[in-house]
N, C-alpha and C positions, 0 to 999 in steps of 0.2 A: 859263343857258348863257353861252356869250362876252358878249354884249351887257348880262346881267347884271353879272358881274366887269367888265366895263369900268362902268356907274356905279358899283359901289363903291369902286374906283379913283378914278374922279373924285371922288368925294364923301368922300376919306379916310377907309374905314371899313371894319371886316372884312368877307370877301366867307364870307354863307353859304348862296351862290347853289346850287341844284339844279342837279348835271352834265347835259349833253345827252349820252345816249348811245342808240344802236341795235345791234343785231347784223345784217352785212349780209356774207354771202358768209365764214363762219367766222371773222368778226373782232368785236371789239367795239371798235366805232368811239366818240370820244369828238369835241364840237367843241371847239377849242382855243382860236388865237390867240395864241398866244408859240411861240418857241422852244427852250423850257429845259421837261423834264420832269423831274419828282422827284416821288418816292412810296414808297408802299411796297405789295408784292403779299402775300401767304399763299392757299398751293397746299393747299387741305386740311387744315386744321390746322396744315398745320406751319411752318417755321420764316420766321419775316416774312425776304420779299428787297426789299431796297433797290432801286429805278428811277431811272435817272438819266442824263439825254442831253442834249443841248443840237445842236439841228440848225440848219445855216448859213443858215436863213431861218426867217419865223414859220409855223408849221403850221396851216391852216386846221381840218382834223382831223388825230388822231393813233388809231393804232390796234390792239390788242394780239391777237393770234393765239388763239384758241381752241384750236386744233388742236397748240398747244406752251407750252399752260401759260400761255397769257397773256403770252409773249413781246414785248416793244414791236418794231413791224413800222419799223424803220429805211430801210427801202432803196424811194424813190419810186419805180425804175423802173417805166415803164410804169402809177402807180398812176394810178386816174381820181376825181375826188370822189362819195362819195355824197351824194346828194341829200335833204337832210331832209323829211321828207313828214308827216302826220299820221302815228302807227301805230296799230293794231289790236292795242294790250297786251291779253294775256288776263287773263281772270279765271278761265277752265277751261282745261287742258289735257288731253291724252289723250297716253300714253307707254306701249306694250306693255299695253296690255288694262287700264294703271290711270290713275283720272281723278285727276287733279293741281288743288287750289284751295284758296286761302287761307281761312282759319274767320273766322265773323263779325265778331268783334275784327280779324283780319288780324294776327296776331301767331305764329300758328302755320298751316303747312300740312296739310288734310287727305289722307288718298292712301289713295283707296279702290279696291277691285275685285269685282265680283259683291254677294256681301253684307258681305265684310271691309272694316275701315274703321279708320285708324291715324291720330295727330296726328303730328309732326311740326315740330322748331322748327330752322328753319335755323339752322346753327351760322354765326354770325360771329368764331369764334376767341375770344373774352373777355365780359364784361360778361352782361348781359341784352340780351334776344331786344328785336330792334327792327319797328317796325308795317312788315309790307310794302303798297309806295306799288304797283306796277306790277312784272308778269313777262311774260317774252317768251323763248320758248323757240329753241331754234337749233342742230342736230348735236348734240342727243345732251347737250347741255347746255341750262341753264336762270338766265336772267340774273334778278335780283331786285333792283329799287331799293327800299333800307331807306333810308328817315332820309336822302337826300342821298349816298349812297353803293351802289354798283353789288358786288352779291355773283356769284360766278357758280359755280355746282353743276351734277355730272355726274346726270341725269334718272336714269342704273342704277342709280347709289349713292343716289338719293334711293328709287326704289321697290325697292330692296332689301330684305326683311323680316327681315333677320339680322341688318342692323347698328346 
């Protein structure tokens, strides 16, 4: 988190510190500590969008919309900070009658119901499938740290059996 990237900073050296992130109140909140955001998003496969803002003080968090695509949430009014707390990542979920959890390698998701029972490898747009670290589900979506990087999938389209 922050306090990581800051000693690698100090210590001149690249930072390939694990992001702090939670899902709190249909955001996904990341902690920060600078002011300049730049990144890149992909909504479903499809076409990478560029992120980039630069806000007129350092952001202690910063934090992208769920409910619009991952939109980066610009406008403090009224915001209040959330509070980092231990969480309770799952290792099961339940989603409309089907249970949701990573296969023993944790490289692919199983997503079973009754007797049915499917694999499942989160798409991250390119490369090969990366080891899932932690999930935590939230509206209808479901957030996955791979490898140092935060994926986030809609629960419908995951237990969807058609697609």
């Amino acid at each position: 988190g922050y306090e990581c990237r800051n000693q690698c900073q100090l210590n001149s050296r690249d930072c390939d510190c694990k992001p702090m992130a939670l899902i709190s109140g249909g955001s996904l909140v990341f902690q920060w500590g600078t002011s300049s955001v730049k990144g890149t998003r992909r909504i479903n496969n499809g076409v990478k969008n560029s992120i980039e803002h630069q806000f007129d003080r350092d952001q202690y968090q910063i934090r992208f919309s769920l409910n619009e695509n991952l939109e980066l949430e610009t406008s403090t009014y009224l915001s209040s900070p959330i509070f980092w707390k231990p969480q309770a990542f799952k290792e099961k979920l339940k989603f409309r009658g089907y249970l949701v959890q990573p296969t023993e390698d944790r490289m692919r998701l199983t997503i079973s119901k009754e007797e049915t029972s499917r694999e499942v490898a989160p798409s991250i747009g390119y490369g090969n499938s990366r080891r899932i670290d932690k999930m935590m589900p939230c509206a209808g979506r479901l957030a996955i740290l791979m490898e140092g990087r935060v994926y986030v999938y809609s629960l419908a389209t995951l237990v969807d059996e058609t697609k």
